[in-house]
C-alpha positions in Angstrom: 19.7 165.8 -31.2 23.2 165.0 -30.1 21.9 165.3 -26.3 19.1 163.0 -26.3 18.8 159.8 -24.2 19.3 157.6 -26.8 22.5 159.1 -28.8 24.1 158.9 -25.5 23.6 156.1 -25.4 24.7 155.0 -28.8 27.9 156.2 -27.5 28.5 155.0 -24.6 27.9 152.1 -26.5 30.3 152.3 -29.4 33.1 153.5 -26.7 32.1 150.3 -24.9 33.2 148.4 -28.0 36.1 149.7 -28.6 38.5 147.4 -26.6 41.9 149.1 -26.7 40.2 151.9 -24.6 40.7 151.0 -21.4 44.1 149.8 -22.3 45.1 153.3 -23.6 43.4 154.9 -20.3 45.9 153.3 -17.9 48.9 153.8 -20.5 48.0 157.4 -19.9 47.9 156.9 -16.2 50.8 155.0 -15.9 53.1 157.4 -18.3 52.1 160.7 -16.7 51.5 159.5 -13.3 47.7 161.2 -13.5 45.2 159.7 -10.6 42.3 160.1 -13.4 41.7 159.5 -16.9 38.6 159.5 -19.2 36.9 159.5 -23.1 34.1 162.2 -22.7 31.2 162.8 -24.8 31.6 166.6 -25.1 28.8 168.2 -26.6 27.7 172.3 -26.0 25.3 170.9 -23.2 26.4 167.8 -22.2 29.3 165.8 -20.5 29.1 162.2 -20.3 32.2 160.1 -19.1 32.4 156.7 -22.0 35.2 154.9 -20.3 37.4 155.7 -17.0 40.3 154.9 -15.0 39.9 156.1 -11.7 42.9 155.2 -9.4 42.5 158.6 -7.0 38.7 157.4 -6.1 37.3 160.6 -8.1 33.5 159.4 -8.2 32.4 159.1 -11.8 31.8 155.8 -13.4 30.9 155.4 -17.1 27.8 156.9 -18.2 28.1 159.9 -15.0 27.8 163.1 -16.5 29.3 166.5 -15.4 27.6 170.3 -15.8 29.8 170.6 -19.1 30.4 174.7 -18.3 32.0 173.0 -14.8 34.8 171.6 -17.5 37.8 173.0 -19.3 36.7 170.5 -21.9 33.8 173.0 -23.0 37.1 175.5 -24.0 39.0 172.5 -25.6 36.1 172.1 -27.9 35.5 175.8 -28.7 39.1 176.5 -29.5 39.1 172.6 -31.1 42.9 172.4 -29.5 44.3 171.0 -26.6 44.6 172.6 -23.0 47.0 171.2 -20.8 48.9 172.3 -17.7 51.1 171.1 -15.0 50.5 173.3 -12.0 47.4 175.0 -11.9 48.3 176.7 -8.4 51.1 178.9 -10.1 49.6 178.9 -13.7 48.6 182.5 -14.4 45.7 181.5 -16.5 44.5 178.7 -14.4 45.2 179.8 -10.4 41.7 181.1 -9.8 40.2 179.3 -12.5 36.6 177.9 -11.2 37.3 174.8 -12.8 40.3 173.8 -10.8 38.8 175.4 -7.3 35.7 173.1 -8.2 37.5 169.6 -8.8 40.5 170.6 -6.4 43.3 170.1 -9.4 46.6 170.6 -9.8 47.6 168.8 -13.3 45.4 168.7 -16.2 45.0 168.2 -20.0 42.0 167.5 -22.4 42.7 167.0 -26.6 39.3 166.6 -28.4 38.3 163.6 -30.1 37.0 164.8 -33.9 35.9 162.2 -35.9 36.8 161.5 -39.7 34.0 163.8 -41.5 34.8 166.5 -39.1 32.2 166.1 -36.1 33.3 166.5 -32.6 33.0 163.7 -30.6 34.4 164.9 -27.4 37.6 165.0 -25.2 40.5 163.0 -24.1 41.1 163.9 -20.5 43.2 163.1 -17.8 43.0 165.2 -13.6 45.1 164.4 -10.7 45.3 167.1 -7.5 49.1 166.4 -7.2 51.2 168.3 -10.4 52.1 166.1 -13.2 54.3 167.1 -16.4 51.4 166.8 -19.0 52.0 170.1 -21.1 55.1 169.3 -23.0 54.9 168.4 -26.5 55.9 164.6 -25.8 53.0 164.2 -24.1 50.3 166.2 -25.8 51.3 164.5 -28.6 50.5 160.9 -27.4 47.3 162.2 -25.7 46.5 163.3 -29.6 47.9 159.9 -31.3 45.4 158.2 -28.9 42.5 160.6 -29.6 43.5 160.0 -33.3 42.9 156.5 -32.8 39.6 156.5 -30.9 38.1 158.4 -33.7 39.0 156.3 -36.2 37.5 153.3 -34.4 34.7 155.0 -33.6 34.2 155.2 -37.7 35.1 151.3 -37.6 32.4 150.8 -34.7 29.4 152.5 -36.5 30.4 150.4 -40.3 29.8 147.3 -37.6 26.7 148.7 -36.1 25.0 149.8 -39.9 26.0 146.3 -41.0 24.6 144.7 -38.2 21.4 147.3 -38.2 21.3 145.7 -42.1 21.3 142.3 -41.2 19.0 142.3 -38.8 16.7 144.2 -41.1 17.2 141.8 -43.9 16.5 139.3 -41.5 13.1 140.6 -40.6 12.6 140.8 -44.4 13.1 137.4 -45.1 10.9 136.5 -42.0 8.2 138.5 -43.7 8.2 137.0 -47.1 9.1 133.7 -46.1 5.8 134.2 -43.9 4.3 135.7 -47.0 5.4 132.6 -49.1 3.0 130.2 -46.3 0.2 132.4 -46.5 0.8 132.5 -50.5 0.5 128.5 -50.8 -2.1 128.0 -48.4 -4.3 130.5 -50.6 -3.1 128.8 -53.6 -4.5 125.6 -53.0 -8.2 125.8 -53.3 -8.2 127.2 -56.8 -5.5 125.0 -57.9 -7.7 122.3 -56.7 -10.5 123.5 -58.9 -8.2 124.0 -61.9 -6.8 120.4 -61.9 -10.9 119.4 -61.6 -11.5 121.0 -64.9 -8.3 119.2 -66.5 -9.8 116.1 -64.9 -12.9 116.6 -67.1 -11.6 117.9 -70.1 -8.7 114.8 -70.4 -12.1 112.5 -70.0 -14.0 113.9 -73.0 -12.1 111.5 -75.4 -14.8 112.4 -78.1 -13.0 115.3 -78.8 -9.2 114.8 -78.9 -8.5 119.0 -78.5 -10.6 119.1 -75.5 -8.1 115.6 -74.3 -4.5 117.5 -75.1 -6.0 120.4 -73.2 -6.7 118.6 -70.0 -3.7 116.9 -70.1 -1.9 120.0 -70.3 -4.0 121.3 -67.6 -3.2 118.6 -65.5 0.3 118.8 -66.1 0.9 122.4 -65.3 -1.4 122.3 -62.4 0.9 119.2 -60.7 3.9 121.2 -60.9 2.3 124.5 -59.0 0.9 121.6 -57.0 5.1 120.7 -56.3 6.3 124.1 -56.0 3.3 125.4 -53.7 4.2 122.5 -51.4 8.0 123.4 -51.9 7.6 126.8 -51.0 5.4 125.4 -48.0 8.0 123.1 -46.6 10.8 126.2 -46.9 8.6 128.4 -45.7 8.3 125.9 -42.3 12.1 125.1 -42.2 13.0 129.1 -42.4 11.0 129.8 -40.1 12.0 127.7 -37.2 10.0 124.8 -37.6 10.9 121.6 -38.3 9.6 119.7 -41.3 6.8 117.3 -40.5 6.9 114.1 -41.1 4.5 111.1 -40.0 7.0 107.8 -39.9 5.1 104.3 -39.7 6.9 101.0 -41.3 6.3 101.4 -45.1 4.5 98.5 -46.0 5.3 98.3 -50.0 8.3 101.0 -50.2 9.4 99.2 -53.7 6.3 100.3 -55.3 6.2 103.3 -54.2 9.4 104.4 -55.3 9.0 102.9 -58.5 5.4 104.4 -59.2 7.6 107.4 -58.8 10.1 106.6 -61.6 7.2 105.4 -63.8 5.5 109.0 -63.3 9.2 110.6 -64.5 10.1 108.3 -67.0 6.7 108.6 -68.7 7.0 112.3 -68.4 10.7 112.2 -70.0 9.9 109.3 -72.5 13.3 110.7 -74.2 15.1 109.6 -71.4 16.7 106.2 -69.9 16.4 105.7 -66.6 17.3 102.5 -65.1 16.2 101.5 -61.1 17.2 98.6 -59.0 15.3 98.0 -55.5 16.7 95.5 -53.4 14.7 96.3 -50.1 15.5 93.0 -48.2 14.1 94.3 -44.6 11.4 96.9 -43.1 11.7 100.5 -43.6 10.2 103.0 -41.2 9.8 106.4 -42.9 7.3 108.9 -44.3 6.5 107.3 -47.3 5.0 110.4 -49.0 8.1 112.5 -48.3 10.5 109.5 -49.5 9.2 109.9 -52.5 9.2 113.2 -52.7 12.9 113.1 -51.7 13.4 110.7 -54.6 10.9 112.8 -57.0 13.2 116.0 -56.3 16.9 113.9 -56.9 15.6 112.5 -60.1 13.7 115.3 -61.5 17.3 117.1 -60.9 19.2 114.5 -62.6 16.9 115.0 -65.7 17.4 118.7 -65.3 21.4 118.9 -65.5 22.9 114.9 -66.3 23.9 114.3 -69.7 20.5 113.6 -71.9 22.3 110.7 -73.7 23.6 109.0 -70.9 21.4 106.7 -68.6 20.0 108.0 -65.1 20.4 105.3 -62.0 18.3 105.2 -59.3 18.9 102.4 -56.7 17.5 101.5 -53.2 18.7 99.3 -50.9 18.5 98.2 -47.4 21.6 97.0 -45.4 22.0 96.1 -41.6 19.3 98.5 -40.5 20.3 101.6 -43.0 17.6 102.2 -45.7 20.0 103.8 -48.7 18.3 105.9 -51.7 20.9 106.9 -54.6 20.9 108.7 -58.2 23.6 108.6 -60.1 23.6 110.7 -63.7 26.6 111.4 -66.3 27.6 115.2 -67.6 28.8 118.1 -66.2 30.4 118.1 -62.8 29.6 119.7 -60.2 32.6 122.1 -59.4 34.4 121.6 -56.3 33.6 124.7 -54.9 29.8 124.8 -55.2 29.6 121.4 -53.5 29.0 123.0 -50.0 26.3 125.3 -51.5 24.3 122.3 -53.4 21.6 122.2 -50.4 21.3 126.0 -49.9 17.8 127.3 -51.1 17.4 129.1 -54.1 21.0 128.4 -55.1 22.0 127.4 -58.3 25.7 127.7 -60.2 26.2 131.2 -61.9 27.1 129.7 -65.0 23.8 127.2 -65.3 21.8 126.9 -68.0 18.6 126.1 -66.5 17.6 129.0 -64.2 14.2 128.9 -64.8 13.7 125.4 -64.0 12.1 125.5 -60.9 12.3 127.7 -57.0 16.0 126.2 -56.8 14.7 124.4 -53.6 14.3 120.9 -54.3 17.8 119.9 -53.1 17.3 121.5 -50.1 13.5 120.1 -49.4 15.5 116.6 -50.0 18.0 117.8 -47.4 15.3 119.2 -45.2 13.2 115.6 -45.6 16.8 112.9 -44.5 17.8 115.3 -41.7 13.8 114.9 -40.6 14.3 111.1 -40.9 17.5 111.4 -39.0 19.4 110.5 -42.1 22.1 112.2 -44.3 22.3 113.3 -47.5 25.8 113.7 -49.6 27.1 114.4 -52.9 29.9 113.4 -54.8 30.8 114.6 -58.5 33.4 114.4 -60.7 33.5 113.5 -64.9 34.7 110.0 -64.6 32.1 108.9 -62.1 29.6 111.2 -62.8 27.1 112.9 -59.9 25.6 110.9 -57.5 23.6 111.7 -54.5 23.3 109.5 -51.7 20.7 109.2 -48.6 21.2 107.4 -45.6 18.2 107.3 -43.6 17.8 104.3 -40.2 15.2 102.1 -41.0 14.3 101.7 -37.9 12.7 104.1 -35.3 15.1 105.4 -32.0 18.3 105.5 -34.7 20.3 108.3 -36.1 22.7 108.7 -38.5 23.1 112.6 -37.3 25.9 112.9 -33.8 
């Protein structure tokens, strides 16, 4: 396993990334005076050089690979300890060695490379055919500090490359459901259709007041899978790389239309006071649909978390070519450190108490729906002013509010 193509190549790899290698390779050159220094990939089959300093024009680059039983590095990695020597042409052991006759060598040393759970990594090495001073404990000691060190980055390398393997799984995961979510609403819509038709007919048979409530409720419950099918829809398109759609033309009655939209809440909150003020005083090119779903999602949060005794504002305005949206509510503020988070999808504060109102997505879907417009959307919250949220969309085609 350890010999195949592809761990090689892992390897050669996670040597690669390992920056202070090539730095320690000409520290070794430069404080022994070896010609030749590598990290090898040692295994009982294989030698594969991961990173070299050649200053003596040896001949193997990174990723060249040696007959490992031409090596002494197959002997450090049997005996797992060092072997060094200075002069091989009046060393005893190493004279006639084939090794040295082979690769024409005078000074030499190898310490293997074991990494942290006890698996041998491989050897480093260091040649030259001139004699060098490499066997005295000084030095087989640094050549082991440095080994030392390699391994441990090698453990530090293959944390980053599991994270990253992670993330990019997780990444492909969330492309899948997110793709799954499209599929999901599309599907959706057709018997949703026929579900509100029956809640059509029952709220009509006013003979029978039962048969009225039920439709209603029918009706009701089939509007807001209606908004979260067409939330998911529009995150699903975001995530995904495309942009949210939008169709702008000059809104010819944008008042109204924002105000049908407070009518529709405030009839469903009766409880509730909401106050509006529309002062649109010039033409306003947007998607009307999506302004008011923008406006839909800001109040509908307001109602959700803004003090239920306090008044809800909702203002729009129109001022030297900038078509302004705002809702202001009273309660709890937002703490200073989830307002960066606010617009992120499917966030909502740890400590909330209405988790199960909705996806969490409606703040971003506004977000999504200003940026579309080339507007902005911002938040400010404290307890004296309360929590107001502010769009700032051109009203008129070819401007931008986004650099």
């Amino acid at each position: 396993m350890d010999d195949l193509p592809e761990a090689i190549g892992r390897d050669l790899v996670a040597i690669g990334r390992i920056s202070a290698v090539p730095s320690l390779l000409k520290i070794i050159c430069a404080q022994t005076g070896m010609g030749f220094a590598a990290v090898a990939r040692v295994t009982e089959n294989n030698w594969t050089a991961c990173a070299v300093q050649d200053d003596i024009q040896f001949g193997l680059a990174i990723g060249g690979q040696l007959d490992v039983n031409t090596t002494l590095c197959i002997e450090a990695r049997a005996a797992r300890r060092p072997v060094a020597f200075d002069r091989a042409s009046s060393d005893p052991r190493y004279c006639d060695h084939p090794t040295t006759k082979l690769y024409r060598i005078e000074s030499y040393i190898s310490v293997p490379i074991v990494r942290v759970d006890g698996r041998y990594f491989g050897n480093l090495c260091a040649i030259d055919p001139q004699p060098h001073q490499v066997s005295d404990a000084r030095t087989v000691a640094m050549f082991e500090s440095f080994a030392q060190l390699i391994a441990h980055q090698l453990e530090i390398e293959d944390l980053q490359m599991a994270t990253e393997d992670a993330l990019r799984s997780e990444r492909s995961n969330a492309e899948r459901r997110e793709q799954f979510m499209a599929v999901l609403g599309h599907d959706l819509r057709n018997p949703l259709a026929s579900l509100s038709a029956i809640g059509e007919l029952f709220s009509r048979r006013t003979a029978e007041p039962e048969f009225v409530q039920a439709g209603k409720r029918i009706l009701a419950t089939t509007r807001r899978m209606a908004e979260l099918i067409h939330s998911l829809l529009d995150f699903a398109r975001g995530r995904t790389g495309e942009n949210l759609v939008i169709a702008p033309e000059e809104a010819k009655d944008l008042e109204a239309s924002l105000s049908h939209v407070v009518g529709e809440l405030r009839q469903a909150h009766g409880d509730r006071r909401i106050v509006e003020e529309m002062q649109l005083r010039e033409p306003v090119w947007c998607d009307t649909p999506r302004i008011q779903q923008m406006l839909s999602n800001l109040l509908g949060n307001a109602l959700t978390h803004g003090a239920p005794d306090e008044p809800i504002a909702v203002k729009a305005w129109t001022n030297q070519g900038w078509f302004m949206v705002s809702v202001t509510n009273s309660g709890e503020p937002i703490a200073p450190a989830d307002i960066g988070k606010i617009f992120e999808p499917y966030w909502r504060p740890a400590q909330s108490k209405h988790r199960e109102a909705g996806l969490g997505l409606g703040l971003h879907i506004c977000s999504l729906i200003v940026k579309a417009h080339g507007g902005t959307l911002q938040v400010t919250s404290t307890a004296a002013l309360g929590t107001q949220f502010i769009a700032r969309i051109p009203a008129r085609p070819g401007m931008s509010a986004i650099a």
